[in-house]
C-alpha positions, 0 to 999 in steps of 0.5 A: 486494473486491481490487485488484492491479497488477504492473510490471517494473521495471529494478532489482535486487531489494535497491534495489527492497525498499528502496523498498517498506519506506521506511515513513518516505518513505511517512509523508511521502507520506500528511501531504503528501496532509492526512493525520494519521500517528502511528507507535506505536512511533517512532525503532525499526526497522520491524518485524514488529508495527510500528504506524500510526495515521492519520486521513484524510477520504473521501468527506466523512467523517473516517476513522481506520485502523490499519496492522500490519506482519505480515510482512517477508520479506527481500527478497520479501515486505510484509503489512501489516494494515489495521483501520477502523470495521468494515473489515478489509484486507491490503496485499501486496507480492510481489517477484520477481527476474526478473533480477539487474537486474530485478524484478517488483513486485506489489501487492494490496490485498484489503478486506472489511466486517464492518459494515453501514456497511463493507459499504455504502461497500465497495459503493459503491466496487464501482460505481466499482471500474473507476475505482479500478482505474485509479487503483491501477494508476497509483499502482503504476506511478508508484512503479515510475517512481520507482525505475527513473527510465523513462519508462512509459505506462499 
């Protein structure tokens, strides 16, 4: 199952890298919304191989997830892995420098199962995809709203 969404925003493309590898403002994010985030690897430069565990509740249930950077092209490309109970998923941002002052940003995240219980919340999420959709999408664009400071509507 995949998500994606794209947004131009009016930004060079070393200020819009920047934003996207902020690992320590995304941290932050993600306790601020009640997760419980540890970096395995702390005070070091995010790198390639850098670790994240964090624990998080959806749909009732306490759910852990591992994050691995797995790539970090400067200033094109992020993969990060992503490993939960028999859920496996990628994280990509891909930035493309439309312009000196302006940048596309795009960002997929692919899922697949490899147990019956991963395979039954990845159907679950199937039947409300379009919904889930829409929500990326916004999360997308609120970011790029963030680093470009213009008003957009979705």
């Amino acid at each position: 199952m995949k998500f994606s969404a794209r947004e131009d925003i009016e930004a060079p493309i070393e200020k819009v890298y920047a934003q996207v590898t902020d690992f320590a403002g995304f941290e932050r994010q993600m306790m601020r919304r009640g997760a419980d985030v540890r970096r395995m690897d702390p005070g070091q430069t995010v790198t390639i191989g850098s670790a994240w565990d964090v624990a998080f509740t959806f749909r009732s249930r306490e759910r852990r997830l591992r994050a691995v950077v797995a790539s970090l092209k400067s200033p094109t490309d992020v993969v990060i892995d992503l490993a939960s109970n028999g859920l496996d998923g990628k994280t990509t941002v891909e930035l493309v420098a439309l312009s000196p002052q302006r940048t596309r940003l795009s960002v997929s995240i692919d899922l697949s199962a490899k147990s019956l219980s991963a395979r039954l919340l990845l159907q679950s999420l199937k039947l409300a995809k379009s919904n889930l959709t829409k929500r990326f999408k916004k999360r997308v664009a609120d970011f790029a709203v963030g680093i470009d400071g213009e008003k957009r509507s979705v």
